[in-house]
C-alpha positions as CSV (number, residue, x, y, z in Angstrom):
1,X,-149.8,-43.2,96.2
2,X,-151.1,-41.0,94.0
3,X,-155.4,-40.7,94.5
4,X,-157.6,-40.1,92.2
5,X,-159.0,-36.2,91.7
6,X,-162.3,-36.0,93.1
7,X,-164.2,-32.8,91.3
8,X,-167.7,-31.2,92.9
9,X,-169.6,-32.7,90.3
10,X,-168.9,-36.3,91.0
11,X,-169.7,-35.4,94.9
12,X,-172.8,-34.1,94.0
13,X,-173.9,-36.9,91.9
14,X,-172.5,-40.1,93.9
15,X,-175.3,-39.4,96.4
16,X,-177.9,-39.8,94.0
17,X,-179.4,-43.2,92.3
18,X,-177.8,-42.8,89.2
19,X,-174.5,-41.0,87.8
20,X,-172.7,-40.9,84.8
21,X,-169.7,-39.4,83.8
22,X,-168.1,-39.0,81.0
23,X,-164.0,-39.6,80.3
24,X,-163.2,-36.0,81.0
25,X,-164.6,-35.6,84.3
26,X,-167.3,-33.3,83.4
27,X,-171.3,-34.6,84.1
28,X,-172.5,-36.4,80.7
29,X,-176.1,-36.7,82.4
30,X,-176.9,-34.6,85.3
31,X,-179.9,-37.4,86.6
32,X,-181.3,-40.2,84.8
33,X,-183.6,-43.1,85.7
34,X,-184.7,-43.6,82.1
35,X,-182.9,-46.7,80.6
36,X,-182.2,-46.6,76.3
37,X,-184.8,-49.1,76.1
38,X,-186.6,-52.1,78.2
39,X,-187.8,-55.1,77.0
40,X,-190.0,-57.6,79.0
41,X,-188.3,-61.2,78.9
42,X,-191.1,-63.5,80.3
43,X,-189.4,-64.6,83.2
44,X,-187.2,-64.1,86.4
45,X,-183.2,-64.0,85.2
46,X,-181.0,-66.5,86.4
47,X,-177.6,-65.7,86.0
48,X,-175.9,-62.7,84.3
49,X,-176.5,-61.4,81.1
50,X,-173.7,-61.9,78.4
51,X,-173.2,-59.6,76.1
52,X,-171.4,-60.1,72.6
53,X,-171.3,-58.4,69.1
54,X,-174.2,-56.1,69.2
55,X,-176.1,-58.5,71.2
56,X,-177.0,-60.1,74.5
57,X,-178.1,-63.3,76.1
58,X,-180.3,-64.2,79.2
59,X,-181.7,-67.6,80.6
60,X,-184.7,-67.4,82.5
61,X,-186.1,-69.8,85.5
62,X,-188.9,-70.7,82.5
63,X,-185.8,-72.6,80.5
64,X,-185.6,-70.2,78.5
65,X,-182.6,-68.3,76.7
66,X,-183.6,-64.7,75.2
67,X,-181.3,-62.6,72.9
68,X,-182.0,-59.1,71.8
69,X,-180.2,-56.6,69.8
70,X,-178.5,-53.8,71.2
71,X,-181.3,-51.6,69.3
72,X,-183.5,-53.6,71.8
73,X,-185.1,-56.1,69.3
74,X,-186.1,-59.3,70.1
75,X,-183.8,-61.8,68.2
76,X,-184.8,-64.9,68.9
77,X,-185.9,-67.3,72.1
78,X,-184.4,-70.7,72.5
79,X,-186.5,-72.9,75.1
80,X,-183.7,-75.8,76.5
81,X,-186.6,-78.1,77.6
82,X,-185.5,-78.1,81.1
83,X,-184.5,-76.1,84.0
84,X,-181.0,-73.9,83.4
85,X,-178.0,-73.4,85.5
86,X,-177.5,-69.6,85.4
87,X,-174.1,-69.5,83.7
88,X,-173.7,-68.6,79.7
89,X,-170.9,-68.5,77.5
90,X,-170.8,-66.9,74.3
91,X,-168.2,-67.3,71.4
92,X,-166.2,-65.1,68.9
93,X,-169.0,-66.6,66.6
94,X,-171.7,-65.7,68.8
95,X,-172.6,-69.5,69.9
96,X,-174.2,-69.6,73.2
97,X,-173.1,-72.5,75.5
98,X,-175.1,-73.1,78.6
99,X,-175.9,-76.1,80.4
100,X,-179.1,-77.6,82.2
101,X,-179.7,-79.0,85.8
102,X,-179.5,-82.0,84.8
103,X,-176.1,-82.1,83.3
104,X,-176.8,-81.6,79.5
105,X,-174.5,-78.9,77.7
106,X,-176.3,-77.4,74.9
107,X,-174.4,-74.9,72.3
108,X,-176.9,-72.4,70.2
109,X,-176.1,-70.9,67.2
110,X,-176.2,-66.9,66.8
111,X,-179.8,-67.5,65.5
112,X,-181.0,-69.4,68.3
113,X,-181.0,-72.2,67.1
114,X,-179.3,-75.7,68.6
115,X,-176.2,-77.0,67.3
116,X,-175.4,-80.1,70.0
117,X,-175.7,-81.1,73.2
118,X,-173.3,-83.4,75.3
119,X,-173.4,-85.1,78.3
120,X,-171.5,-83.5,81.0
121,X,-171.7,-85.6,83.7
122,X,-173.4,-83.2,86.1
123,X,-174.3,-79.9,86.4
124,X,-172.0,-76.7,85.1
125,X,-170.0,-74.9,88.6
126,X,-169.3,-71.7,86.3
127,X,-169.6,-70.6,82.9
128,X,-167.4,-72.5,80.3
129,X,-164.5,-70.7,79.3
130,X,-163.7,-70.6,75.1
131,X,-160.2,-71.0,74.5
132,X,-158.7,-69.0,71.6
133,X,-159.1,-71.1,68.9
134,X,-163.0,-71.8,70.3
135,X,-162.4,-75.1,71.8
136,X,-164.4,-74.9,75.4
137,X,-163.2,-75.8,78.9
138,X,-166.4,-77.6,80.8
139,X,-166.5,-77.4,84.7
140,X,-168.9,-79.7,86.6
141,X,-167.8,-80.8,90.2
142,X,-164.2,-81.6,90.6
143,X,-164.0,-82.5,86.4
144,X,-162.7,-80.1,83.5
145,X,-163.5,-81.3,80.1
146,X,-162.1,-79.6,77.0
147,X,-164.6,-80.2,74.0
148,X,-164.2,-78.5,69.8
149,X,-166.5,-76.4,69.1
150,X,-168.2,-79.2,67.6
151,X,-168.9,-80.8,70.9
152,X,-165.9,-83.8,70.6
153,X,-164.0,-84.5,73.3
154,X,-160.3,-83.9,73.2
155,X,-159.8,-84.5,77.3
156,X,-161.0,-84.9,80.4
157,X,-158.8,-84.3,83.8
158,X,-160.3,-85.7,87.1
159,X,-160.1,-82.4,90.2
160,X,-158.8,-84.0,93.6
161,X,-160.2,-80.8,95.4
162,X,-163.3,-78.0,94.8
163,X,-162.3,-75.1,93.6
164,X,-161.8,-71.9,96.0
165,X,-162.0,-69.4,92.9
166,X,-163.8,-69.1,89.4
167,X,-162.4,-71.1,86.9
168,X,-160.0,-68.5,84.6
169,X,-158.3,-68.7,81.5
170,X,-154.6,-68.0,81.8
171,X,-152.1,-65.9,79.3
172,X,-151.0,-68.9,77.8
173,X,-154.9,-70.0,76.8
174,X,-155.3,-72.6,79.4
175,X,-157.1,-72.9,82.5
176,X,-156.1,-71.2,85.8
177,X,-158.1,-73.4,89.3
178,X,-157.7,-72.1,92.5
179,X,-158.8,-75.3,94.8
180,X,-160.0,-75.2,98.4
181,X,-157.3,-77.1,99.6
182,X,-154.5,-74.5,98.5
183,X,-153.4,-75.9,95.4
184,X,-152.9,-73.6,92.5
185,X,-153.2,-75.6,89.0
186,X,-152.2,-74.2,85.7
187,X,-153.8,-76.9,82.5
188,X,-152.5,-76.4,78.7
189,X,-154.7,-76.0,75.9
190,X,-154.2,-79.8,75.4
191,X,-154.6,-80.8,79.0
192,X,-151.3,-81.1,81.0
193,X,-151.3,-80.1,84.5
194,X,-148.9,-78.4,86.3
195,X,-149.5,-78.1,90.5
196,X,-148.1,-75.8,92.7
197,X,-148.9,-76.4,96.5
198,X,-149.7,-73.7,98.6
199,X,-150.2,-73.5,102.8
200,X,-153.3,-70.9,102.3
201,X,-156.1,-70.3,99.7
202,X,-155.8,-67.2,98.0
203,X,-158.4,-64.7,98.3
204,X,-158.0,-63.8,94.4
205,X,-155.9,-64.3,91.8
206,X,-155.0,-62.4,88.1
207,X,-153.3,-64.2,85.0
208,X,-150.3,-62.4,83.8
209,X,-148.1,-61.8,80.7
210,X,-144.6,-61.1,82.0
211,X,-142.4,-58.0,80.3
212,X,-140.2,-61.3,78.7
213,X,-143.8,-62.7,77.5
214,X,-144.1,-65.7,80.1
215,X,-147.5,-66.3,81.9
216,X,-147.4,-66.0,85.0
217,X,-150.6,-66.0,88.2
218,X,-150.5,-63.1,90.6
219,X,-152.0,-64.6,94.3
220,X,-154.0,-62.3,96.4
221,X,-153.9,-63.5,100.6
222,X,-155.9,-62.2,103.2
223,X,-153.2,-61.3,104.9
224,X,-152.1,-58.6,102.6
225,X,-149.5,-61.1,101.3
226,X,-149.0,-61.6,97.7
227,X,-147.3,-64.3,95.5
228,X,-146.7,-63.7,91.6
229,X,-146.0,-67.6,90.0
230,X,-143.9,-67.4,87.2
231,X,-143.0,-71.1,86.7
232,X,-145.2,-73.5,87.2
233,X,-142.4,-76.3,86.1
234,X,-140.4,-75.5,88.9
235,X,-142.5,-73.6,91.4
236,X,-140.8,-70.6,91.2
237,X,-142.1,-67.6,92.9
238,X,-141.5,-64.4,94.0
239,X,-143.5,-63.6,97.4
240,X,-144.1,-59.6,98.9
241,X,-146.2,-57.8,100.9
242,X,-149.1,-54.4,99.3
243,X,-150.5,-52.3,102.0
244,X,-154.1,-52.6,100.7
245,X,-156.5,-50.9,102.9
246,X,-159.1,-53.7,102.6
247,X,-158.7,-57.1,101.9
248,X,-158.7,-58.5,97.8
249,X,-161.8,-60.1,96.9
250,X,-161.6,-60.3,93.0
251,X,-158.9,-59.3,90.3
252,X,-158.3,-59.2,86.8
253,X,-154.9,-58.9,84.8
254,X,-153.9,-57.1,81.4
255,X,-150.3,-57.4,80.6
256,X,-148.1,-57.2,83.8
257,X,-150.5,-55.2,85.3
258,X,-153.2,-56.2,87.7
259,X,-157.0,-54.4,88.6
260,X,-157.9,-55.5,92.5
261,X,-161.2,-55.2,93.8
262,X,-161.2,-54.6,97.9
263,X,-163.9,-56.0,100.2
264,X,-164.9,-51.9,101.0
265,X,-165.6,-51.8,97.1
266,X,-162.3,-49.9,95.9
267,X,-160.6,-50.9,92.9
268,X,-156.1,-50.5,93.3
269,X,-154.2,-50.8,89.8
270,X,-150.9,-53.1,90.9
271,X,-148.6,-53.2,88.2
272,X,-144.2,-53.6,88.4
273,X,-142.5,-51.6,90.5
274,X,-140.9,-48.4,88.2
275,X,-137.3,-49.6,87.8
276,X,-134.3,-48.0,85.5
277,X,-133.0,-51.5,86.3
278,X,-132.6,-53.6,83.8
279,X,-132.6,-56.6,85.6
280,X,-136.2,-55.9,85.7
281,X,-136.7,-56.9,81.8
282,X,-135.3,-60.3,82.6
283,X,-137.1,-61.2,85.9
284,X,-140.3,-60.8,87.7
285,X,-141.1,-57.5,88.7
286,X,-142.0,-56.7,92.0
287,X,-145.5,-55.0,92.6
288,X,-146.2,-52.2,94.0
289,X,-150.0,-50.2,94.2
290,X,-150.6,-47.3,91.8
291,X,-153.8,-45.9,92.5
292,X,-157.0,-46.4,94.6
293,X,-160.1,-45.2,93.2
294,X,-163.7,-45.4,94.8
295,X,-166.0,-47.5,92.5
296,X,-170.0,-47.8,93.0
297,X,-169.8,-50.8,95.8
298,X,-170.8,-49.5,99.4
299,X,-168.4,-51.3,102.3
300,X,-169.5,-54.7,103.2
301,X,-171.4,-55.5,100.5
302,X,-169.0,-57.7,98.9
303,X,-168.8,-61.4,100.6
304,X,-165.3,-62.3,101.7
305,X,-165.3,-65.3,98.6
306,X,-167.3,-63.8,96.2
307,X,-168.8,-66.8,93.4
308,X,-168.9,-66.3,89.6
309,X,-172.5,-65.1,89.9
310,X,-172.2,-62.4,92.6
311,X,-169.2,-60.0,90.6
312,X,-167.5,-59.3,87.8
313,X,-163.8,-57.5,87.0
314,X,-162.3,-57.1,83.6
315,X,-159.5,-55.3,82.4
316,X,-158.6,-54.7,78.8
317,X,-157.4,-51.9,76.4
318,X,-160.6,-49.7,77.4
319,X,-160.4,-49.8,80.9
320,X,-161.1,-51.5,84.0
321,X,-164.7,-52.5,85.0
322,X,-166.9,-53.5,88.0
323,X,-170.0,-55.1,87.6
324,X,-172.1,-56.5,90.9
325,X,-175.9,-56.7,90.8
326,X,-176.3,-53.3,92.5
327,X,-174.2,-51.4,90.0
328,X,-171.1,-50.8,87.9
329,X,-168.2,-48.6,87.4
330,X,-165.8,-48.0,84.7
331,X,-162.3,-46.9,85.1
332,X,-159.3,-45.6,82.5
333,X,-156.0,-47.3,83.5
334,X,-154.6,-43.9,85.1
335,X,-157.5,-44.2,87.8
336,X,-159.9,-42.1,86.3
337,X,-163.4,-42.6,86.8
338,X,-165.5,-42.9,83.2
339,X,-168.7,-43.1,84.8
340,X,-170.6,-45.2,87.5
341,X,-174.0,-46.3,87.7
342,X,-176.3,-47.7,90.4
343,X,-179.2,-50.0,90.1
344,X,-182.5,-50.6,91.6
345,X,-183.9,-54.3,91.5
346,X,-181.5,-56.0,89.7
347,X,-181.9,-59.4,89.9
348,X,-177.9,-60.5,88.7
349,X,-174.6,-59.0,88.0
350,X,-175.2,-56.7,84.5
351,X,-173.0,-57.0,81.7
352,X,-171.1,-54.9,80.0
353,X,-170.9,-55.0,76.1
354,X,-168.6,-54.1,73.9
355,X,-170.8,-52.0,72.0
356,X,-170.7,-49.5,75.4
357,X,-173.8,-50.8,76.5
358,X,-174.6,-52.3,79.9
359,X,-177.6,-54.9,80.0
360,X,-179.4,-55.4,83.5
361,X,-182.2,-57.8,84.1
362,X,-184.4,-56.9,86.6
363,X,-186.4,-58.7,89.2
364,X,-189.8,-57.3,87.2
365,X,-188.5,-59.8,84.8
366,X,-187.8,-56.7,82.3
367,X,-184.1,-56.3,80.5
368,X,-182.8,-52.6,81.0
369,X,-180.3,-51.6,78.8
370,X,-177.9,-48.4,79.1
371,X,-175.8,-46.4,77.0
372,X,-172.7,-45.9,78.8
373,X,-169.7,-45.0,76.3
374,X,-169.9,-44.7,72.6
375,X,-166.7,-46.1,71.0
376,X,-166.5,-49.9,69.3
377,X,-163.9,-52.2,71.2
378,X,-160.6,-52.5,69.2
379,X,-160.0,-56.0,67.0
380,X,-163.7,-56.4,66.5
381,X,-166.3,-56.3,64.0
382,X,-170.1,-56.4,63.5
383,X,-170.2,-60.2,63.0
384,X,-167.4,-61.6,65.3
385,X,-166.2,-60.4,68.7
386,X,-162.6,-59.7,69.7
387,X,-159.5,-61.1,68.3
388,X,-158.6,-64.1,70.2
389,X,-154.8,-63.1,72.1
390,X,-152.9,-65.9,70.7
391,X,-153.2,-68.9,69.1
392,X,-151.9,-72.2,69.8
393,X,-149.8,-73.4,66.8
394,X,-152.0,-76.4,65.7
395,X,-152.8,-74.5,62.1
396,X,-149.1,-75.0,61.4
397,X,-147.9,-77.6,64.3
398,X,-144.7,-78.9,62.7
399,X,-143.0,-81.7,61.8
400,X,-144.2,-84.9,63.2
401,X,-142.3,-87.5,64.8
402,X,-142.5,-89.7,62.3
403,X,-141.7,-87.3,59.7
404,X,-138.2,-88.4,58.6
405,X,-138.8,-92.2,59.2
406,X,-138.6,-94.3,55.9
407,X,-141.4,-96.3,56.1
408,X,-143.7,-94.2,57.9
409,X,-146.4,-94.4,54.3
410,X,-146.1,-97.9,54.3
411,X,-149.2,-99.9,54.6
412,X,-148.7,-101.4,58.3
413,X,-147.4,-98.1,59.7
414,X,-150.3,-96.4,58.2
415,X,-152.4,-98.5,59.8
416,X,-150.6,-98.3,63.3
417,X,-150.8,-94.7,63.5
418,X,-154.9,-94.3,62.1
419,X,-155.8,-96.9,64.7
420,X,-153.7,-94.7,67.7
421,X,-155.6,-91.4,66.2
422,X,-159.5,-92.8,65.9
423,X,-159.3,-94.4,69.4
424,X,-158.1,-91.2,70.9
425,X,-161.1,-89.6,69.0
426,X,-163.7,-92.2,69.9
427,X,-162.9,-92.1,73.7
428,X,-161.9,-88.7,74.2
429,X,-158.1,-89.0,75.3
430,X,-156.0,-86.8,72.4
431,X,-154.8,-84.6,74.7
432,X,-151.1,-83.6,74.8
433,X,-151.2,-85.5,71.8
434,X,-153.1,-83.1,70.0
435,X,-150.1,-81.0,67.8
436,X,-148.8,-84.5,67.0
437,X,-151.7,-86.2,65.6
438,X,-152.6,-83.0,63.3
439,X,-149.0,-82.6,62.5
440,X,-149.3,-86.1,60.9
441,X,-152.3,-86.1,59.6
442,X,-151.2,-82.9,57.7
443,X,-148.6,-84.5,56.0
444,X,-150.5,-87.4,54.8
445,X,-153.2,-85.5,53.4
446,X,-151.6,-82.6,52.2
447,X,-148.4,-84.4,51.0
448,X,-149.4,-83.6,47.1
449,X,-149.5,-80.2,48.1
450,X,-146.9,-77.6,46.2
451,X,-146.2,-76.1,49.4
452,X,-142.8,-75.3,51.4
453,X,-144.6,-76.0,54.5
454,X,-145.9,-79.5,53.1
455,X,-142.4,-80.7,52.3
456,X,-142.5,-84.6,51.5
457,X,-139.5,-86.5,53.2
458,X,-137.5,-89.0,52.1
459,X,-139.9,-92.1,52.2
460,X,-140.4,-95.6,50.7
461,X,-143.3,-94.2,49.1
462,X,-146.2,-91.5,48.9
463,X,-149.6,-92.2,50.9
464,X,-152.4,-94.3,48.9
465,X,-155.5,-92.1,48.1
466,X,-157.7,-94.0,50.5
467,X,-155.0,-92.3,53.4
468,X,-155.0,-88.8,52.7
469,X,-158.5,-88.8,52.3
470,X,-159.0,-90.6,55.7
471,X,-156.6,-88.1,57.4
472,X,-158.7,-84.9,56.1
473,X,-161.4,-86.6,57.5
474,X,-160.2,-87.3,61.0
475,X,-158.6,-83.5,60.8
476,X,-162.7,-82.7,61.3
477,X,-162.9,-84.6,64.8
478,X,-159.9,-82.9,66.7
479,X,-159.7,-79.5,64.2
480,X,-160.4,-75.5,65.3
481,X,-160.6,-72.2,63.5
482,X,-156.7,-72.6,63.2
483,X,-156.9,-75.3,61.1
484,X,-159.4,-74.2,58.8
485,X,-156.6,-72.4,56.2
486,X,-154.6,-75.6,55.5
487,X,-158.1,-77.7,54.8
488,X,-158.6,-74.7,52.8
489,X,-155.6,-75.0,50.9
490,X,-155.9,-78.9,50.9
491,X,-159.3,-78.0,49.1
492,X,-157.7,-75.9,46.5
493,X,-155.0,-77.1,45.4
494,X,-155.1,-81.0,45.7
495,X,-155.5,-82.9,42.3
496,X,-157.9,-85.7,43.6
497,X,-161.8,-84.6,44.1
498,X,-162.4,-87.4,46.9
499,X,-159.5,-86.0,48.9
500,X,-161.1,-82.0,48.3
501,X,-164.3,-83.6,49.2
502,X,-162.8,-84.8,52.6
503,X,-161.2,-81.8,53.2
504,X,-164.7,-80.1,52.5
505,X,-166.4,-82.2,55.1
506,X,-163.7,-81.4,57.6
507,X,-164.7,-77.8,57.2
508,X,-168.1,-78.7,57.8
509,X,-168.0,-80.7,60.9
510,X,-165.2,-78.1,62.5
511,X,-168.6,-75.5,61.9
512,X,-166.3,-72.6,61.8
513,X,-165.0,-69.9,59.4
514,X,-164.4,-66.3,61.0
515,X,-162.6,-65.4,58.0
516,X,-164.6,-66.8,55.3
517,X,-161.7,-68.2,53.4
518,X,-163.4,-71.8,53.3
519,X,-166.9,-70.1,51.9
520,X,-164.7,-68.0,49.5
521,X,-163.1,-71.0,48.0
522,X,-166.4,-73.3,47.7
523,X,-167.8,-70.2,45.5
524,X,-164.8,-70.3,43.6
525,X,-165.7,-74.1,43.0
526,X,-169.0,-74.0,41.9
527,X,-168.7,-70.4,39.8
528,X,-167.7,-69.7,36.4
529,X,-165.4,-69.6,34.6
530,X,-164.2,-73.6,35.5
531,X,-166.8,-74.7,38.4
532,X,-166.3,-78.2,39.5
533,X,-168.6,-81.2,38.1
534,X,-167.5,-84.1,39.9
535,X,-170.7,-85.2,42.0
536,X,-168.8,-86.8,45.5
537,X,-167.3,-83.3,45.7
538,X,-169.9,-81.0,45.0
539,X,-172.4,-82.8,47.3
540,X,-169.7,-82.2,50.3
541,X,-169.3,-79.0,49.5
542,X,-172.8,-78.3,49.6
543,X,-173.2,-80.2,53.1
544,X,-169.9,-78.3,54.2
545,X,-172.0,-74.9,53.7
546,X,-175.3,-76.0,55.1
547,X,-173.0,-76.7,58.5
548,X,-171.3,-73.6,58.0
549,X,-174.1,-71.8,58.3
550,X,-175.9,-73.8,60.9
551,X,-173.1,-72.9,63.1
552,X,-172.6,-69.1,62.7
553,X,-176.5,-68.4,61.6
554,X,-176.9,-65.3,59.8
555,X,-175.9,-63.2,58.0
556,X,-172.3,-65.7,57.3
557,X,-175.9,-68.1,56.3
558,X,-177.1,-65.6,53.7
559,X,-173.6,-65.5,51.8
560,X,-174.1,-69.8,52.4
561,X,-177.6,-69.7,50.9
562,X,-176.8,-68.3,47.8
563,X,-174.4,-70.9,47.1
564,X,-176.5,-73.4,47.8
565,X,-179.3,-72.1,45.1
566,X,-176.6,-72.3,42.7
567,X,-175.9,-75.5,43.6
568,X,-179.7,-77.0,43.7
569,X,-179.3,-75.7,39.6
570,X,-177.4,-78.5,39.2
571,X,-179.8,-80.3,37.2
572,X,-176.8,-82.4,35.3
573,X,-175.8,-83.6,38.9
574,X,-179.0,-84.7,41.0
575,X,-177.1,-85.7,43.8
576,X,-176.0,-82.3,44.5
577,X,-178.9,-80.7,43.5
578,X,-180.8,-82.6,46.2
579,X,-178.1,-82.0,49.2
580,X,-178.0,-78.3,48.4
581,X,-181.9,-78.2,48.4
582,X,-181.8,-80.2,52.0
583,X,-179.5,-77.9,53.2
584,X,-182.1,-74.7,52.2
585,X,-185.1,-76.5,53.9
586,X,-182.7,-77.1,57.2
587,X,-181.5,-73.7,57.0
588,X,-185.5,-72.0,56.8
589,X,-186.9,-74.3,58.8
């Protein structure tokens, strides 16, 4: 096993409160105490910070949830109107999703300001995780429910056990649960469960990517013993034994690889055993450890079952990272040390942006931030945070089932399949019916479209007008990011303004648009040289940016508002003029 170099310098300063150190070994900062900047917040922090896109987020015991800017600025203070649980979520978009004691789930927009709230049936058990095309997985005791963005339902599984670990979110973009009774449980996207029993509860687990690009789980036992899961159909395993020093209490995966943290606070790299084999590219590796490395963490200060509150491990193209509420440490994949850092009166785990910055609230209810490393996390931008890994085929799902069946526009199968789709809406049971209801609803309301990927089959007849605009519409109940280009297209390129306006509203209730194609092609309707007069379209366009905005705040909003001035110059259509003008006053309020 190959250690880690240890150099005079980092001797000399691992004895001290703080130490930093830069990538090539050498001392950044001989001795600092003195954070970038400090803000006071107003209150004790619950929870851990979460940082996001040049910004962070706190909740305070006052009900309170604080954002500043990584320059230090206060951005804005959202007061919940109730007591907090201490676990926040943020979105690529920068929505903030945290729940109250008493059960209620509230989203806030990058602005601060409220978006929805929804019942959960009980109090949050760990942060929601955001799936990659933003839908949310919701964890109260023994119940996951999978909401849009929007705050509709698309699921809800009943838990037979408490789970042992965090909640994670696997390589495929589900969920990951670890229960107490042994059982490891691996949940789609659209809410299918696959068990695997097990005779003892791992200690910690990682998600992995396999070399031939299947997920897989890597299980961490205290008895050194460790199981990698590569089927969850049909159980298979493949079981081993790594010669940790100290038991696994945490661990993160990347890849095939897998960052450990040990109960004596070292951090092992496990990753496939080196192999010329080839065999190796077509099954499941075996693991093997690569490197130890000494993080912050003094021995015994990690509880044998750590909660979501007490630790945090990530690994991703930077590096691997530690966080606990008495320091952090950052480490390149080869083992070396980037820097570590130890803090006095922290009152939760810090966080770690992606901006280099490491936000700590203190118990002298003050925010201290750090400047740790200097280089902007790969795939992200100013206004949106990293690229999500995947995606899950809904923006282009298919064919239906019922696309080559004759009759399948025909008045009474029409009806049959809208009145399957709006009661799976209305009570919250799509679920693994999810690609199949917005593969058909695609086909009805885009099948004017000029499109290869629209084709119309052979049928009886072509859907009435009242149809295809009903199906844009319910596309807005059950939609994500991914859907957004086809209503996009839908909106420029079908012939019939009620069925653009429906497609416009679907934007609008879905709330997002990390590209801006949607806001690009409602300018594009209301500009010169041919800007679009009919009055049911141009007031949905006009509500479709007011929710745009509302969702992703500023500065997507400023782009938003100047449409909507052009629009409230409408004075030949009053009916738009007066939306667009509602949606300013909602906007500025």
């Amino acid at each position: 096993m190959k250690k880690p170099k240890v150099t005079p310098c980092v001797l000399l300063f691992a004895v001290l409160p703080w130490g930093i150190f830069a990538q090539n070994g050498q001392a950044e900062q001989a001795f600092t105490d003195v954070p970038l900047w400090r803000q006071a917040l107003g209150g004790a922090v619950i929870g851990r910070p979460v940082a996001q896109v040049e910004s962070v987020v706190m909740a305070t015991d006052g009900g309170n949830l604080v954002s500043f800017s990584s320059q230090g600025r206060r951005l804005w203070n959202f007061f919940a109107r109730g007591r907090l649980t201490p676990y926040i979520s943020r979105s690529r978009e920068g929505t903030s999703y945290i729940g109250r004691t008493d059960g209620l789930l509230i989203a806030v927009n990058r602005a601060g300001r409220e978006l929805w709230q929804f019942s959960a049936g009980g109090p949050l058990v760990s942060p929601v995780l955001i799936g990659w095309d933003g839908r949310l997985f919701v964890f109260t005791e023994r119940r996951i429910t999978c909401l849009t963005a929007s705050g509709y339902v698309l699921w809800t599984r009943t838990l037979d056990a408490e789970n042992a670990l965090p909640p994670m979110l696997g390589a495929c973009g589900g969920v990951i649960l670890v229960q107490e009774n042994g059982d490891v449980l691996r949940i789609d996207p659209f809410g299918t469960v696959f068990s695997r029993p097990s005779t003892a509860v791992p200690q910690a687990a990682a998600p992995l990517r396999l070399e031939d690009s299947r997920p897989a789980i890597l299980l961490f036992y205290g008895d050194r013993r460790v199981e990698l899961i590569h089927n969850f159909t049909t159980g298979e395993a493949v079981t081993g034994t790594l010669n940790f020093p100290s038991p696994p209490v945490a661990a993160a995966g990347r890849g095939s690889e897998a960052a450990v943290l040990l109960r004596d606070g070292r951090v092992a790299l496990v990753a496939p055993r080196e192999s010329p084999d080839a065999v190796r590219r077509t099954a499941p590796a075996e693991k093997e450890i690569r490197w130890i490395a000494e993080s912050h963490i003094s021995a015994g200060e990690i509880p044998a079952r750590p909660g979501p509150l007490e630790l945090e491990i990530f690994f991703n193209e930077r590096g691997i990272y530690v966080l606990t509420g008495t320091g952090a440490t950052g480490f390149l994949a080869d083992s070396r040390r980037l820097w570590f850092v130890r803090l006095r009166g922290a009152a939760s785990v810090p966080s770690f942006g992606d901006d280099g910055i490491l936000y700590s609230g203190g118990t002298d209810w003050i925010l201290n931030a750090y400047r740790l490393e200097d280089y902007v996390r790969a795939g992200q931008s100013l206004l949106y945070g990293p690229l999500p890994e995947g995606d899950y085929g809904t923006g282009n799902p298919g064919p239906s089932r019922w696309a080559n069946y004759f009759f399948r526009f025909e008045e009474q199968a029409m009806a049959a399949r809208f009145h399957e789709i709006r009661e799976a809406v209305r009570y919250g049971e799509v679920g693994a019916r999810e690609k199949e209801f917005k593969a058909w609803l695609m086909e009805t309301a885009g099948s004017l479209l000029p499109n290869p990927l629209h084709r119309r089959s052979q049928s009886s007849r072509l859907p009435d007008l009242r149809h295809r605009i009903e199906a844009a519409r319910l596309l807005g109940y059950i939609g994500s990011r991914e859907t957004i280009p086809f209503l996009t297209d839908l909106f420029n390129r079908d012939p019939e303004p009620l069925v653009r306006a429906a497609a416009a509203g679907a934007i609008g209730r879905i709330g997002v648009d990390p590209q801006g194609i949607a806001l690009r092609a409602f300018s594009n309707a209301i500009s010169p040289p041919s800007p679009a007069r009919d009055e049911a379209l141009l007031v949905s366009v006009a509500w479709a940016i007011g929710a745009l905005c509302r969702f992703s705040g500023p500065p997507l909003s400023s782009t938003g508002v100047r449409l909507l001035v052009a629009l409230a110059g409408y004075y030949d259509i009053p009916l738009a003029q007066r939306q667009a003008r509602a949606e300013i006053r909602s906007l500025i309020r």
